[in-house]
Backbone as XML, in Angstrom:
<?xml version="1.0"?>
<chain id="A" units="angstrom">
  <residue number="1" name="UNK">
    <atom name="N" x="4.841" y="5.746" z="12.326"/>
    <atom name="CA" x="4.083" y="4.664" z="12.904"/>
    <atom name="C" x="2.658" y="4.731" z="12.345"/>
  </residue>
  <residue number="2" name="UNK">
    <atom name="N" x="2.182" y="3.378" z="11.633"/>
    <atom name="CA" x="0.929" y="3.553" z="11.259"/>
    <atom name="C" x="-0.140" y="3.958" z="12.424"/>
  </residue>
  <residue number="3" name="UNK">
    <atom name="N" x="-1.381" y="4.024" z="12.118"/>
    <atom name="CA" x="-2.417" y="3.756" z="13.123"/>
    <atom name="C" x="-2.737" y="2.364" z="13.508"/>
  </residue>
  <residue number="4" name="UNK">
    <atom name="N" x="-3.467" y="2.036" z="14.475"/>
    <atom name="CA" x="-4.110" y="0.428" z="15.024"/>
    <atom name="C" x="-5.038" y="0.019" z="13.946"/>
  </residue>
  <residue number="5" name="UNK">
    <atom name="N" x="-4.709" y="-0.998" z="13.846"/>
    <atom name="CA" x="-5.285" y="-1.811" z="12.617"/>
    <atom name="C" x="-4.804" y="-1.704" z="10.923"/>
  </residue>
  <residue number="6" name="UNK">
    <atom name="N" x="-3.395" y="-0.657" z="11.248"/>
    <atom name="CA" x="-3.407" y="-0.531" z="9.587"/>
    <atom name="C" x="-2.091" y="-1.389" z="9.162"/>
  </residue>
  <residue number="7" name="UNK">
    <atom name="N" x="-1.959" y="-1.480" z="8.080"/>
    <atom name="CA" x="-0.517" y="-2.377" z="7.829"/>
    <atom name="C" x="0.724" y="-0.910" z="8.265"/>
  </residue>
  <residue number="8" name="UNK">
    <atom name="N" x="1.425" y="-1.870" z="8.752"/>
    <atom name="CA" x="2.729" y="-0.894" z="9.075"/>
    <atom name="C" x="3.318" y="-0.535" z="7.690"/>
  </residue>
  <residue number="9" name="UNK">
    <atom name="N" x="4.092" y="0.856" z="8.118"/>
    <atom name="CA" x="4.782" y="1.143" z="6.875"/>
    <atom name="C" x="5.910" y="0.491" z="6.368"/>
  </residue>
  <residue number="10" name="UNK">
    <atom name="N" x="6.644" y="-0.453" z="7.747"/>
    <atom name="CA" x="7.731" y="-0.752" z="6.951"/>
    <atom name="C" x="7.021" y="-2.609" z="6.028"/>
  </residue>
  <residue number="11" name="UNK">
    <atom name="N" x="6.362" y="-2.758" z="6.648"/>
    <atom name="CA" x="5.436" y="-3.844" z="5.934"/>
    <atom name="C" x="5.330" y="-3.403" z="4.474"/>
  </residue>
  <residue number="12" name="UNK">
    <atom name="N" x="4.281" y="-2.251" z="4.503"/>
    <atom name="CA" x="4.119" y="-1.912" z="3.112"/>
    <atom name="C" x="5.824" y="-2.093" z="2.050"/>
  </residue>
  <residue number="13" name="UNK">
    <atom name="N" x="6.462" y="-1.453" z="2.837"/>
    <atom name="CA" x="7.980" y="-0.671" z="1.891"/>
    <atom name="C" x="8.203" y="-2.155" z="2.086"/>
  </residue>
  <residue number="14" name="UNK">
    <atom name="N" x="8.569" y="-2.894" z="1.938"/>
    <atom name="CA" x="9.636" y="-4.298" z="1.973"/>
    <atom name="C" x="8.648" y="-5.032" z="1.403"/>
  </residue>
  <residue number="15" name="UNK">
    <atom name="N" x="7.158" y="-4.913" z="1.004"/>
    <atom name="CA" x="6.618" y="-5.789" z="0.259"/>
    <atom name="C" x="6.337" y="-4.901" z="-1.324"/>
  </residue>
  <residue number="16" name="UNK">
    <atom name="N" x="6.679" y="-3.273" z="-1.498"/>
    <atom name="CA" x="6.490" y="-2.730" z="-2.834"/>
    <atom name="C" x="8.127" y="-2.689" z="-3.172"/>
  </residue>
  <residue number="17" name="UNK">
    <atom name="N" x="9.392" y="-3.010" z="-2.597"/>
    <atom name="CA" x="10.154" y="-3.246" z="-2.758"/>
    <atom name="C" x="10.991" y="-4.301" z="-3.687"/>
  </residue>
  <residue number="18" name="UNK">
    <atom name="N" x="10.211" y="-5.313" z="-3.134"/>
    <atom name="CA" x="10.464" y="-6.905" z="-3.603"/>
    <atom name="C" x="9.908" y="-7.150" z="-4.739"/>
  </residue>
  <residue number="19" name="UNK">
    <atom name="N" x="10.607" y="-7.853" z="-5.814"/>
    <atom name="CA" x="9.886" y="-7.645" z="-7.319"/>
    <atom name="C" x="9.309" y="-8.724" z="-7.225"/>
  </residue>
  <residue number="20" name="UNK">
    <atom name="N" x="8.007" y="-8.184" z="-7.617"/>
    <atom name="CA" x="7.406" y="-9.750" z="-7.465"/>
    <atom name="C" x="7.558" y="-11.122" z="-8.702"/>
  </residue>
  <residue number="21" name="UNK">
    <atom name="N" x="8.600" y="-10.779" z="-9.665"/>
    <atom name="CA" x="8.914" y="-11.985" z="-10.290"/>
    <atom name="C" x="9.741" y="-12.759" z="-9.135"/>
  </residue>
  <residue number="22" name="UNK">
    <atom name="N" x="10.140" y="-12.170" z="-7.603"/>
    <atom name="CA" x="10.849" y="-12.783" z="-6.659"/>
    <atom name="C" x="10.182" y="-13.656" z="-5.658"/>
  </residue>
  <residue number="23" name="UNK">
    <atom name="N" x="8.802" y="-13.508" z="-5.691"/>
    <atom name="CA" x="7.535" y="-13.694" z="-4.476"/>
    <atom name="C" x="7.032" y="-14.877" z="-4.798"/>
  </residue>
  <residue number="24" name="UNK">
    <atom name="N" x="7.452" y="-15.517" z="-4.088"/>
    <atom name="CA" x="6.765" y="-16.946" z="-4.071"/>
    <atom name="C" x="4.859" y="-16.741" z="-4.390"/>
  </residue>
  <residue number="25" name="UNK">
    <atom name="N" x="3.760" y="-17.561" z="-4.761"/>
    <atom name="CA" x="3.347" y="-17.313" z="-4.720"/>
    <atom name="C" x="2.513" y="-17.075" z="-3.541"/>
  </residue>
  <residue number="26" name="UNK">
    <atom name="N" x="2.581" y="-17.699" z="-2.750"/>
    <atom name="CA" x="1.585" y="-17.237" z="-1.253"/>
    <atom name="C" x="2.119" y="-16.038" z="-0.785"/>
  </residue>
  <residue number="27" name="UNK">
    <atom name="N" x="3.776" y="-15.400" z="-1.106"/>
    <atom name="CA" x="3.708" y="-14.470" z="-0.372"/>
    <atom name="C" x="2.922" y="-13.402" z="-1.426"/>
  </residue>
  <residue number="28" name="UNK">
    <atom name="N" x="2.810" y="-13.192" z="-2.112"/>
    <atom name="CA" x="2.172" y="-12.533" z="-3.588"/>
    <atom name="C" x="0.641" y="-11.985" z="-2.748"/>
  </residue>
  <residue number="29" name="UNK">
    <atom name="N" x="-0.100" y="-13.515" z="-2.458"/>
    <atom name="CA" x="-1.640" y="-13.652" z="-2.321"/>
    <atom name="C" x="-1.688" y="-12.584" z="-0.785"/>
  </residue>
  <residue number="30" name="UNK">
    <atom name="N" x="-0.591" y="-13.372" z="-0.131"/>
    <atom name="CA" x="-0.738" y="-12.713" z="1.245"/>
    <atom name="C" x="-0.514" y="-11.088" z="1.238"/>
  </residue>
  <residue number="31" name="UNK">
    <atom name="N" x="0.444" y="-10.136" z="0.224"/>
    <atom name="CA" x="0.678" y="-8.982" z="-0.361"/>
    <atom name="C" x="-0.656" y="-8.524" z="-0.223"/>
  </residue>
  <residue number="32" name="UNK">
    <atom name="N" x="-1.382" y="-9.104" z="-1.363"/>
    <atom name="CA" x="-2.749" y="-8.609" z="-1.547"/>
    <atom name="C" x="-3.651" y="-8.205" z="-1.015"/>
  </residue>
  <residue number="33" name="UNK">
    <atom name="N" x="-3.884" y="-9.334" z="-0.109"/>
    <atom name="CA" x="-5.133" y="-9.747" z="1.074"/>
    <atom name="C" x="-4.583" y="-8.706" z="1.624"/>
  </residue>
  <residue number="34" name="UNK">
    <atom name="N" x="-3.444" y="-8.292" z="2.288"/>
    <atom name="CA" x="-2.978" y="-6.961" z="3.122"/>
    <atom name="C" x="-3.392" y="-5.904" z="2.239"/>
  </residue>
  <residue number="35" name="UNK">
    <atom name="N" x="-2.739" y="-5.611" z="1.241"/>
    <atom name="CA" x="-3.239" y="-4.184" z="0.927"/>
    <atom name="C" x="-5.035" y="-3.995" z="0.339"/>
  </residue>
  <residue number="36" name="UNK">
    <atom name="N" x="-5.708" y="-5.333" z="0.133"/>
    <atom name="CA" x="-6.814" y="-4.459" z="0.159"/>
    <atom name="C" x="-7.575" y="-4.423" z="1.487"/>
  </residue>
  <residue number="37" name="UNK">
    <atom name="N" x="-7.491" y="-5.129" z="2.357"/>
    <atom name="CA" x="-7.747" y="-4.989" z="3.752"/>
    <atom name="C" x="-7.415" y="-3.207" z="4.106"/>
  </residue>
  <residue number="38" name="UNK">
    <atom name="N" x="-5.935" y="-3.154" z="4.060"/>
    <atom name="CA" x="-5.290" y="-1.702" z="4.770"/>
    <atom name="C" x="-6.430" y="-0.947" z="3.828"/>
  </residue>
  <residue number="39" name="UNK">
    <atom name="N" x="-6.582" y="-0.905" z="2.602"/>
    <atom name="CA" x="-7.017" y="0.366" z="1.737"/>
    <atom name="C" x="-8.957" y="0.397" z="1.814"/>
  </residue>
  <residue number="40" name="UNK">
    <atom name="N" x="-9.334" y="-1.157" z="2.773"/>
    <atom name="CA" x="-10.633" y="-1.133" z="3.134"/>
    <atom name="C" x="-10.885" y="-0.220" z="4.775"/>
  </residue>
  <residue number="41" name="UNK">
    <atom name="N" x="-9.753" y="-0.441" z="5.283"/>
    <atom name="CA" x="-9.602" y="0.265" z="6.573"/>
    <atom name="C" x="-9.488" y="1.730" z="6.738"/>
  </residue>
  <residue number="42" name="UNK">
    <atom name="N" x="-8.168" y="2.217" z="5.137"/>
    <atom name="CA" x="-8.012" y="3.544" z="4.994"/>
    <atom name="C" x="-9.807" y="3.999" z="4.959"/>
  </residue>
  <residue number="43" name="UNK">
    <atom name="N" x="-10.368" y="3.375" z="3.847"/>
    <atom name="CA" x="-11.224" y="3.991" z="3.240"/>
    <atom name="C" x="-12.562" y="4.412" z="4.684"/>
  </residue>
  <residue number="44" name="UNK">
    <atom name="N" x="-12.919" y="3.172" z="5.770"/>
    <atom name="CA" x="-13.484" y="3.246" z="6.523"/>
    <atom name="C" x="-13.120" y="4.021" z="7.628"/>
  </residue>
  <residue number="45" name="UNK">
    <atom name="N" x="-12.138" y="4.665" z="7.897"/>
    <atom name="CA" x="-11.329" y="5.511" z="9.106"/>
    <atom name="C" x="-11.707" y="6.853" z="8.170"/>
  </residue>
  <residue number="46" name="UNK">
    <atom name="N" x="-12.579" y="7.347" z="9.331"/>
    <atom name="CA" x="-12.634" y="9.043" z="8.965"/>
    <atom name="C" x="-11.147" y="9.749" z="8.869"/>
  </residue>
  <residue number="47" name="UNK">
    <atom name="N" x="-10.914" y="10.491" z="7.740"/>
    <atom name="CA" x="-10.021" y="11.295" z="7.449"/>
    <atom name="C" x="-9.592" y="12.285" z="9.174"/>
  </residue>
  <residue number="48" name="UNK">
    <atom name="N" x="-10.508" y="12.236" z="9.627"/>
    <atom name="CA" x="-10.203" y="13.197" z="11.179"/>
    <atom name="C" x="-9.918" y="12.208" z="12.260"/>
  </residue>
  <residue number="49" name="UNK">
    <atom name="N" x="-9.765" y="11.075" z="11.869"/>
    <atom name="CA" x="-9.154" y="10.699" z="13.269"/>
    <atom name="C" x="-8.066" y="10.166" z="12.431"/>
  </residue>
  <residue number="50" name="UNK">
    <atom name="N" x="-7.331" y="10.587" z="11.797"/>
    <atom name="CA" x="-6.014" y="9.688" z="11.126"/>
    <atom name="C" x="-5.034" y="10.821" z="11.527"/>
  </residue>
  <residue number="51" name="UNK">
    <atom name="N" x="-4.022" y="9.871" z="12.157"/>
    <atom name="CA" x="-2.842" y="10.563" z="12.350"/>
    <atom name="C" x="-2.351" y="11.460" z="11.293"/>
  </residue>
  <residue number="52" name="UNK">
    <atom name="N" x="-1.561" y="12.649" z="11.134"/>
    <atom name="CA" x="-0.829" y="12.952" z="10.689"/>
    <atom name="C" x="-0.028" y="12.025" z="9.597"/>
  </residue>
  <residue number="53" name="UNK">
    <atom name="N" x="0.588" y="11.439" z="10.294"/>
    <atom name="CA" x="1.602" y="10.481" z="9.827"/>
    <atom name="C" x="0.566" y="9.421" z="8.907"/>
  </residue>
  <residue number="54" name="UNK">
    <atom name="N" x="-0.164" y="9.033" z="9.110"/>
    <atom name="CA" x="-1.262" y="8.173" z="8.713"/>
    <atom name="C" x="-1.727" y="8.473" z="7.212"/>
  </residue>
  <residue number="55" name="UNK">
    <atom name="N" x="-2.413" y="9.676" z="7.188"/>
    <atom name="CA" x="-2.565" y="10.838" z="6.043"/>
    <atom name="C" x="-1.192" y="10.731" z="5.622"/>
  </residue>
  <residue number="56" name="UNK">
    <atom name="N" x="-0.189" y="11.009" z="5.226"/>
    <atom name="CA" x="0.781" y="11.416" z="4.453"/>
    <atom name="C" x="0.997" y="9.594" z="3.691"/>
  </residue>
  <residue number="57" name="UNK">
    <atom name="N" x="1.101" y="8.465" z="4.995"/>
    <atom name="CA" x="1.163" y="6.993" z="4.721"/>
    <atom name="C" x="0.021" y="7.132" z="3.427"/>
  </residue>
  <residue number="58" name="UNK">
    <atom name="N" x="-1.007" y="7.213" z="3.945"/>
    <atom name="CA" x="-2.376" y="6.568" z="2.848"/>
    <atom name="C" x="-1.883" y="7.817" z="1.526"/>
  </residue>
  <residue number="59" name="UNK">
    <atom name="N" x="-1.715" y="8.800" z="1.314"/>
    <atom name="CA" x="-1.110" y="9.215" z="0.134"/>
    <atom name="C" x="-0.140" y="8.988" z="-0.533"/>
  </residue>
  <residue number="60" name="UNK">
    <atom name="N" x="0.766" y="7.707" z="-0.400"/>
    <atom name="CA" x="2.038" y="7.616" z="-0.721"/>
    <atom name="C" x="1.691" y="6.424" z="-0.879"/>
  </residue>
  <residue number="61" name="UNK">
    <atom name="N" x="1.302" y="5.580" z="-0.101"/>
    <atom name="CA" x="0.641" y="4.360" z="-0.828"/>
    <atom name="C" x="-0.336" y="3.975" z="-1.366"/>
  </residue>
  <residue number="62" name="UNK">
    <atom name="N" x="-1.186" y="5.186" z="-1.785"/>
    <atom name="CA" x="-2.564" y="5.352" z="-3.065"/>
    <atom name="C" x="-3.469" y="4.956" z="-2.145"/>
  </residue>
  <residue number="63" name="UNK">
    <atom name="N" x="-3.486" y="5.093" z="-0.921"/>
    <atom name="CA" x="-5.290" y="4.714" z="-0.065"/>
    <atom name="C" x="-5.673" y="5.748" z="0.125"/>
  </residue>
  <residue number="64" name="UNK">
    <atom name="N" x="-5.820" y="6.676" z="-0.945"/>
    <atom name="CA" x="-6.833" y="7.890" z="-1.297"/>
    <atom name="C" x="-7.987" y="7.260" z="-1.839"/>
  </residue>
  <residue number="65" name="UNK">
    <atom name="N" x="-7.878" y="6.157" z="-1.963"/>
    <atom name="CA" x="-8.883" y="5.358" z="-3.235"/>
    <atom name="C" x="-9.767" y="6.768" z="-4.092"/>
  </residue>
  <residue number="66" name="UNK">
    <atom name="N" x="-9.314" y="7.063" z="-5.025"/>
    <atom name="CA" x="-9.340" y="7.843" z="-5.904"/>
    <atom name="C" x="-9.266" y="7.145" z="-7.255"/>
  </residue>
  <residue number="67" name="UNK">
    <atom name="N" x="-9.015" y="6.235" z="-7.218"/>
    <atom name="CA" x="-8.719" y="5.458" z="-8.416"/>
    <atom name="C" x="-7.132" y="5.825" z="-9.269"/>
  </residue>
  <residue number="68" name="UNK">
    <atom name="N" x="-6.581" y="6.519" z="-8.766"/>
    <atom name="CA" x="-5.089" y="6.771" z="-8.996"/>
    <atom name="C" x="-4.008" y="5.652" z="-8.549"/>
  </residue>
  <residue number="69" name="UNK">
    <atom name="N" x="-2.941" y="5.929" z="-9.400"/>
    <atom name="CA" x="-2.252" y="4.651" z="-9.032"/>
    <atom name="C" x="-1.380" y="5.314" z="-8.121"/>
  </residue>
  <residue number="70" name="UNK">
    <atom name="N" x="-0.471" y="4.643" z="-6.993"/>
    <atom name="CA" x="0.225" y="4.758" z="-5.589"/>
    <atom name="C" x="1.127" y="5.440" z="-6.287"/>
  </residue>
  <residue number="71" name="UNK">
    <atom name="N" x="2.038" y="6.300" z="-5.558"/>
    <atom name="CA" x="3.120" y="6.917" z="-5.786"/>
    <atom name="C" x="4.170" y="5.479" z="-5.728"/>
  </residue>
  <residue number="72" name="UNK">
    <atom name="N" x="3.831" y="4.454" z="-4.758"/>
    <atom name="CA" x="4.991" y="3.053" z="-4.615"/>
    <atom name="C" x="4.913" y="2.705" z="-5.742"/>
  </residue>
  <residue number="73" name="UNK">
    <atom name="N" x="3.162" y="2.602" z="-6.844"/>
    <atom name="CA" x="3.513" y="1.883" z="-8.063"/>
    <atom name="C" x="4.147" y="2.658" z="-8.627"/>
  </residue>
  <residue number="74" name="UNK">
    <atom name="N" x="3.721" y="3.317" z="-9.321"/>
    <atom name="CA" x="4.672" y="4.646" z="-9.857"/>
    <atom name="C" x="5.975" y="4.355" z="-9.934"/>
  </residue>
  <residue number="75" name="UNK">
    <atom name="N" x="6.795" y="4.263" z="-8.960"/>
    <atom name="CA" x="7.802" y="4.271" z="-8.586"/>
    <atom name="C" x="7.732" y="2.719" z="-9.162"/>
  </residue>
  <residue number="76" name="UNK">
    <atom name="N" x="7.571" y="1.636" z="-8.834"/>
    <atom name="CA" x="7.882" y="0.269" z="-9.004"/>
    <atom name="C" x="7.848" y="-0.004" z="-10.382"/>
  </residue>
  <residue number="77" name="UNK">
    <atom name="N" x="7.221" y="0.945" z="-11.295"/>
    <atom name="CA" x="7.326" y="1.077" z="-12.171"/>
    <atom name="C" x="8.120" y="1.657" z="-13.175"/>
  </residue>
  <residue number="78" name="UNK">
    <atom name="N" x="8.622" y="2.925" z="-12.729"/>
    <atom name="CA" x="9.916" y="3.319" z="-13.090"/>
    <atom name="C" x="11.392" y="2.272" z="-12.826"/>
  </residue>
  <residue number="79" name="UNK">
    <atom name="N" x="10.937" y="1.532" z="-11.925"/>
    <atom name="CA" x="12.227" y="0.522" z="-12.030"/>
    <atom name="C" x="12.025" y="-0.835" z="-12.610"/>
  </residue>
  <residue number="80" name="UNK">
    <atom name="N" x="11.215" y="-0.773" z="-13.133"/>
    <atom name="CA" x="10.835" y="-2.249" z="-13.993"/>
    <atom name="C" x="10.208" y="-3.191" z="-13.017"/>
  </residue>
  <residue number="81" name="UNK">
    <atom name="N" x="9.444" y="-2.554" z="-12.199"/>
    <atom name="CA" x="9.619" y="-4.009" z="-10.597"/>
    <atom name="C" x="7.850" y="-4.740" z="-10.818"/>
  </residue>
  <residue number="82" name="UNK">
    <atom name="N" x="7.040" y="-4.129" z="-11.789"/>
    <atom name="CA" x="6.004" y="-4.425" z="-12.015"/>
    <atom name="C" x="5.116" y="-4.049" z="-11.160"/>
  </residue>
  <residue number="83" name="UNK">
    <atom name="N" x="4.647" y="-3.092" z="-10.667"/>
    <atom name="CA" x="3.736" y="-2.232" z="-10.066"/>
    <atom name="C" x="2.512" y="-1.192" z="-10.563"/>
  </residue>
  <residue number="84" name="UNK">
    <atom name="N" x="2.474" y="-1.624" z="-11.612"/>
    <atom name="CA" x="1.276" y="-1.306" z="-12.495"/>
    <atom name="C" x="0.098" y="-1.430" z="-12.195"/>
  </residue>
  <residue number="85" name="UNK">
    <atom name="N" x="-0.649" y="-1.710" z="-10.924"/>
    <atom name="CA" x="-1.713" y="-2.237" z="-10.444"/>
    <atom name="C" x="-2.299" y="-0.694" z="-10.600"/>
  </residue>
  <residue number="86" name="UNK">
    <atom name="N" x="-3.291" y="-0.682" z="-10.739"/>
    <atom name="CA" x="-4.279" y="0.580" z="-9.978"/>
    <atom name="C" x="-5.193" y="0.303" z="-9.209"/>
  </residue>
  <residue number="87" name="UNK">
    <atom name="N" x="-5.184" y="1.352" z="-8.041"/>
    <atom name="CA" x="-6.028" y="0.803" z="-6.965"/>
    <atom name="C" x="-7.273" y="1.453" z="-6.751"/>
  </residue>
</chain>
């Protein structure tokens, strides 16, 4: 379970899932607007009040903002799904 205010995980997984040659375009824009929101929220939430679960979420979906790319792209990338973004 994410924390309050963050995108849920199964949100995240069913939108790095979906190839986006499949995504209409608003759902594409709306993708976006979510993950840089969540990764403006990761970044503003002190590392000490983040759940457990929260911490392991923001490392798996690159809101380390480190400038590294997500373990999801990574992955979306190994399957051709176009996830090449760096965040």
């Amino acid at each position: 379970m994410s924390d309050t205010g963050r995108q849920s995980f199964t949100d995240k997984a069913g939108s790095a899932l979906k190839p986006d040659s499949q995504k209409s375009t608003t759902e594409s824009m709306g993708d976006n607007v979510k993950g840089y929101t969540d990764s403006a929220a990761s970044t503003l939430q002190p590392q000490g009040e983040k759940t457990n679960t929260q911490k392991m979420g923001d490392k798996f979906s690159g809101n380390s903002n480190e400038n590294d790319q997500s373990m999801m792209g990574k992955a979306k990338d190994a399957m051709g799904l176009g996830g090449g973004e760096r965040k």
